[in-house]
Biotite code that builds the C-alpha atoms (Angstrom):
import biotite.structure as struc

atoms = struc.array([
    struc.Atom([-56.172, 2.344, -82.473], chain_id="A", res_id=1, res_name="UNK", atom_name="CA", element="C"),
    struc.Atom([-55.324, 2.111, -78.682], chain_id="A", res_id=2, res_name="UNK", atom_name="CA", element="C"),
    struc.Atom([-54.982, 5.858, -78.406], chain_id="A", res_id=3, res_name="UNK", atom_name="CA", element="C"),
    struc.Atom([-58.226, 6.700, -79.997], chain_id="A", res_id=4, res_name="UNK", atom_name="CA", element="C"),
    struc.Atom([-60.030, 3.816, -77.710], chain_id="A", res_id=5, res_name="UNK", atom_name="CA", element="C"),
    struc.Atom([-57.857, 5.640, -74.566], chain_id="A", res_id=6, res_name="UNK", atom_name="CA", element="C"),
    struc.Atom([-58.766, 9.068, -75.915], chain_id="A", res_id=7, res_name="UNK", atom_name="CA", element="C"),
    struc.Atom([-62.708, 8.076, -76.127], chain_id="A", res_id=8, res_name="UNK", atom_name="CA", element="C"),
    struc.Atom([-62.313, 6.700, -72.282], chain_id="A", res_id=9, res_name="UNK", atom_name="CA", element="C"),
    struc.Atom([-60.863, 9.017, -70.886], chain_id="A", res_id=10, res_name="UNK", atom_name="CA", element="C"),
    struc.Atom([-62.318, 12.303, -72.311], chain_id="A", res_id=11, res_name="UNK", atom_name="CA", element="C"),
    struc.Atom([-66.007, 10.925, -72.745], chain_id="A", res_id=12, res_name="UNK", atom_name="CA", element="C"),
    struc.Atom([-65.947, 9.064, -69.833], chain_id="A", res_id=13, res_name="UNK", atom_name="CA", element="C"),
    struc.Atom([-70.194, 9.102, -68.999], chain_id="A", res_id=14, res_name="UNK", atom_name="CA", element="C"),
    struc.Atom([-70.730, 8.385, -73.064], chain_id="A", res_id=15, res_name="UNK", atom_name="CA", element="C"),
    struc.Atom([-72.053, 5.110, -73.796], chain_id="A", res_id=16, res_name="UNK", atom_name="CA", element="C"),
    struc.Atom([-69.695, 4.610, -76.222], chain_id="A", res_id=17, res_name="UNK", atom_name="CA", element="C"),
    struc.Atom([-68.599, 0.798, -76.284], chain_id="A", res_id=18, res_name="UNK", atom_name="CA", element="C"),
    struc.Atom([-65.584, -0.277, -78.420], chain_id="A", res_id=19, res_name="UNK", atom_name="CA", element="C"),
    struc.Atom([-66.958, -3.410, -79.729], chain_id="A", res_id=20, res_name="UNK", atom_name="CA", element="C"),
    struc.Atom([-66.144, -6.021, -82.094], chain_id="A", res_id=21, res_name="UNK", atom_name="CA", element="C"),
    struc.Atom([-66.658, -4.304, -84.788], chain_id="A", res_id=22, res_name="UNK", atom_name="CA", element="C"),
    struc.Atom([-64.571, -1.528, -83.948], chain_id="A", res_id=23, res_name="UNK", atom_name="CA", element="C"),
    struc.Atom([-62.012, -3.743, -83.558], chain_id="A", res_id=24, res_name="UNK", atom_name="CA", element="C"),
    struc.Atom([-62.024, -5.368, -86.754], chain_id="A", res_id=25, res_name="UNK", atom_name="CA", element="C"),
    struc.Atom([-62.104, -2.189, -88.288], chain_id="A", res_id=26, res_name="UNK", atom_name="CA", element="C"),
    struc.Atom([-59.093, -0.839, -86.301], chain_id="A", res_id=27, res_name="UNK", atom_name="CA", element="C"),
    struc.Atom([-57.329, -3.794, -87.357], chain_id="A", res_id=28, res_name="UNK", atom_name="CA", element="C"),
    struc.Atom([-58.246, -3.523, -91.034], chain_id="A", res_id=29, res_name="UNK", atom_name="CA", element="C"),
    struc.Atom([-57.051, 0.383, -90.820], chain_id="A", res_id=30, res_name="UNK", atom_name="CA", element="C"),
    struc.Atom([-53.684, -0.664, -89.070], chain_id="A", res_id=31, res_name="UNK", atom_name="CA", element="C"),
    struc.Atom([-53.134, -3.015, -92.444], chain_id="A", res_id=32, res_name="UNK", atom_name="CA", element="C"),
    struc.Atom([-54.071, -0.807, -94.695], chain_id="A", res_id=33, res_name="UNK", atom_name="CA", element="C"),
    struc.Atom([-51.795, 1.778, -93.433], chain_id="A", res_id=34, res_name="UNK", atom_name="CA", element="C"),
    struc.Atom([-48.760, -0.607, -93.260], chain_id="A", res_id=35, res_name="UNK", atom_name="CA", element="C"),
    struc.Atom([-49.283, -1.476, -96.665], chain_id="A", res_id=36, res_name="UNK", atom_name="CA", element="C"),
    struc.Atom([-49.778, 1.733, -97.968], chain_id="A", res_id=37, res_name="UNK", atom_name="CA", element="C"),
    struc.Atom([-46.410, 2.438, -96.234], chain_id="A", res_id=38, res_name="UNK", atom_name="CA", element="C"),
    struc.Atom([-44.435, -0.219, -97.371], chain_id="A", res_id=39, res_name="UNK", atom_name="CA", element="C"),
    struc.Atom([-45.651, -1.057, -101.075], chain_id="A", res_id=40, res_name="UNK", atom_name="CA", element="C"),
    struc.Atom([-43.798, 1.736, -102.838], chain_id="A", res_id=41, res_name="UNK", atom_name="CA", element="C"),
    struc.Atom([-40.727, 0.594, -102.137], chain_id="A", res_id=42, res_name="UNK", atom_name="CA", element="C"),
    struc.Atom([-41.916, -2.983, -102.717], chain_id="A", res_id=43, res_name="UNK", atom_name="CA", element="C"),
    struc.Atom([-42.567, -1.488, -106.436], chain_id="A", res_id=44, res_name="UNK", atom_name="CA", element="C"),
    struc.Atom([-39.419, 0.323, -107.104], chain_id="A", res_id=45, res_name="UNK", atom_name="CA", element="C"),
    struc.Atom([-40.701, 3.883, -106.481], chain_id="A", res_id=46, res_name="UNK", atom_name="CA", element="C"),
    struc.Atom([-38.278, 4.977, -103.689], chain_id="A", res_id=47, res_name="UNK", atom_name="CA", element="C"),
    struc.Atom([-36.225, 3.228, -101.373], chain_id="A", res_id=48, res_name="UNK", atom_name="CA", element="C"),
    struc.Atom([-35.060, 1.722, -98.139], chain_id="A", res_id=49, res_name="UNK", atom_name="CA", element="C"),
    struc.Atom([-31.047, 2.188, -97.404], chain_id="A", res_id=50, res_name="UNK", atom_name="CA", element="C"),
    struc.Atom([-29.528, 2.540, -94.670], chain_id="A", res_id=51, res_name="UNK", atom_name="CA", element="C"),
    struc.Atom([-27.542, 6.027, -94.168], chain_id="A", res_id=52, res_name="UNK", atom_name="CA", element="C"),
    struc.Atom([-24.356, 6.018, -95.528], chain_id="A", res_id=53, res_name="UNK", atom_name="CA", element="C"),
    struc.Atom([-24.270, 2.968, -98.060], chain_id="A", res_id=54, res_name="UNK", atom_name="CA", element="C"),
    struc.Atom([-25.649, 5.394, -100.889], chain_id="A", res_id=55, res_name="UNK", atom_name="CA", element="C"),
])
């Protein structure tokens, strides 16, 4: 979320772009959804987390 909101400063610069509240809720609500999405298979027994060399 911070390097899209860097990207949009930096390489739009004269845009009137302005990275609201909104935005941020949303950026926070994608940030969730992708941790989730990353950790719930596991959570559910499809795959799993061990650390290299205890198989």
């Amino acid at each position: 979320v911070l390097a899209i909101e860097r990207y949009i400063v930096v390489c739009k610069p004269m845009s009137n772009f302005r990275f609201g509240e909104n935005h941020a809720i949303m950026g926070v609500a994608f940030s969730w959804i992708m941790a989730l999405a990353c950790a719930a298979p596991p959570l559910f027994g499809w795959s799993r987390y061990i650390p290299e060399g205890m198989q």
